[in-house]
N, C-alpha and C positions, 0 to 999 in steps of 0.2 A: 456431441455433448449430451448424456443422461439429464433428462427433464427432471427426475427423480432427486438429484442429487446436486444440479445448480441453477441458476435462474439465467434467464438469457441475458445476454447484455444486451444493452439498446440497440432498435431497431434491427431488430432479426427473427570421511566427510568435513571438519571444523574450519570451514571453507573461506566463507566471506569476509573479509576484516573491513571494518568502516575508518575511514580517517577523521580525525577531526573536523569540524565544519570549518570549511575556505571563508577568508575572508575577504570575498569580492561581490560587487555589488550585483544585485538582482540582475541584471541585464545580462550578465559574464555566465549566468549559469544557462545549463543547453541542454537535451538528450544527446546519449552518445553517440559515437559514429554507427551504432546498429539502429539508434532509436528506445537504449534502455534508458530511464529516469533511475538517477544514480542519487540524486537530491532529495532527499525525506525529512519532515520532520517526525519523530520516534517519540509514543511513549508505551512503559513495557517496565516491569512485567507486574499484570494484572493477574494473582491468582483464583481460580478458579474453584467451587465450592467444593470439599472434596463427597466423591462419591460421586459428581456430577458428568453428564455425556456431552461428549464435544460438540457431538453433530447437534442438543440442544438447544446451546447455549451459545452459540455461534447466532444463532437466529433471535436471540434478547438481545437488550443494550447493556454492556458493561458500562458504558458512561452514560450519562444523561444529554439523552438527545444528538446522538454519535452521527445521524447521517448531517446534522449542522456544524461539526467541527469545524471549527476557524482557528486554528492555534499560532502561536508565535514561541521563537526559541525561545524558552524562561519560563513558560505560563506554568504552572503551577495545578494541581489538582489533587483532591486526597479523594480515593476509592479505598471502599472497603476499611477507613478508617487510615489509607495509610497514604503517605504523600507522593505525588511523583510528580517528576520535571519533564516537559516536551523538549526534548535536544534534536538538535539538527546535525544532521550525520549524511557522508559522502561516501556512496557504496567502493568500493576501489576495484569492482567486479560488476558482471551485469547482475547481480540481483544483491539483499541488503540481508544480514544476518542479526537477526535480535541476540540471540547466546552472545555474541562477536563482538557487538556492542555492550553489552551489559560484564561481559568479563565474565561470567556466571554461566551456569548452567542451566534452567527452567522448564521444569515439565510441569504441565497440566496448567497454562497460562496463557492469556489475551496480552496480544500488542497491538499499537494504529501505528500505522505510515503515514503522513500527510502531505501531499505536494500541492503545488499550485500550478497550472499551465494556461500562460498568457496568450492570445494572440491577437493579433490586427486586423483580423475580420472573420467570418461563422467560416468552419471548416468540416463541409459533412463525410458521412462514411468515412470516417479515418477509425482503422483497425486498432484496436485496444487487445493486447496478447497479455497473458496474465499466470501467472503460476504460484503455487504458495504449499508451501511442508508449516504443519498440515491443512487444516481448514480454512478458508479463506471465504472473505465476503467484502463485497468495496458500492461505497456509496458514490456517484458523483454529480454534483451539483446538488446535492442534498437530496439526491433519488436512488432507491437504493436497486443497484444493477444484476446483481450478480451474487449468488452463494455457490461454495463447494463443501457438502458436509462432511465429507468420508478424511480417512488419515490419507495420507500419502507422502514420496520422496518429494525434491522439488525435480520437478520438467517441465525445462523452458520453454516458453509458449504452448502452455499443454492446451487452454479454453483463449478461444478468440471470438471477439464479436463488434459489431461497429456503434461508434458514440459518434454525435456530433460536438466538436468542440464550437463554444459560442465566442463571436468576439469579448476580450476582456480575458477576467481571470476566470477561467474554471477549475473547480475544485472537486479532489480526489482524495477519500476518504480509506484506508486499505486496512480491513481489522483481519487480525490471522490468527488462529490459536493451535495452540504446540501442545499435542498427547506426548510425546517423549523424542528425545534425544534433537535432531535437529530443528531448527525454528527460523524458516527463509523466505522469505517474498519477492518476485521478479514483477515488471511490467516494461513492456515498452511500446511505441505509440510508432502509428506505421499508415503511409498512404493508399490510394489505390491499388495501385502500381504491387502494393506489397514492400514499397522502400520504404527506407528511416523515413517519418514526417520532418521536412523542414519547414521553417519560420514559424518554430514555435519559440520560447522563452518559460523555463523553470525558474519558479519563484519557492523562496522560503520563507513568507509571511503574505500575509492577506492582501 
């Protein structure tokens, strides 16, 4: 992993269609059987100044106060003068498509992913695998982990590195921004072992 170009994580193509959000309770939802988080809340698309460089601006806050995000499906926000809705979307693939979701095409724009991941007691060195077309940066627990400034395709599991999750909810903050054509974010959460993490619990609200 180039020091240059992302930050370590702790302690160390029109592909993806999203389905409507399921309506079952917090408990029901799960990573998948690899270990990807399928469960996001989305908001998108946030354009970008024009003239502006990705790998900049990536490194500012489009929102205010972004490594605190707390959102809920509905919550509401106007950037840049213009309104957008935080929706909760179910990837129907291991990684989540903003184009896929919005119906739309979008170059030169900031999206967040938001998840929440519950568990029943502190869980260290669990592997956090992450990939993102193009640039990518993710806060969690309101500490900000990890950047990748440069353009690139998505490659699953391209940067990995170890978080501890804490008992309760911990939260994951995932901003991505798209210089052209596709716009895709993966993660999935992995033990020792290198397995899927089990007895965790995705949540889509606080």
């Amino acid at each position: 992993m180039s020091m240059t170009t992302r930050y370590h994580l702790l302690a160390a193509l029109l592909c993806g269609v999203l389905l409507p959000w399921r309506s079952m309770a917090a408990e029901d939802l799960q990573l998948d059987a690899d270990g990807y988080i399928r469960d996001w809340l989305m908001l998108a698309p946030i354009a970008l100044p024009e003239g502006s460089v990705a790998a900049d601006l990536l490194l500012r806050e489009q929102l205010k106060d972004e490594a605190q995000l707390r959102p809920s499906h509905g919550d509401a926000v106007t950037v840049n003068g213009r309104k957008l809705t935080w929706k909760r979307v179910t990837a129907s693939t291991n990684y989540f498509d903003f184009n896929a979701v919005l119906q739309t095409q979008n170059d030169h724009a900031s999206g967040f992913a938001v998840t929440y991941v519950e568990c029943d007691r502190d869980m260290p060195d669990v592997t956090m695998a992450v990939a993102s077309n193009d640039q990518g940066r993710i806060y969690f627990n309101g500490v900000d982990i990890y950047a990748f400034t440069e353009a690139r395709p998505l490659m699953l599991d391209v940067d990995k590195g170890r978080v501890t999750l804490k008992k309760g909810v911990n939260v994951i903050v995932f901003k991505i921004i798209n210089e052209q054509n596709s716009w895709q974010g993966a993660m999935r959460l992995l033990d020792k072992a290198g397995k899927p993490l089990a007895g965790v619990k995705i949540r889509v609200s606080p």
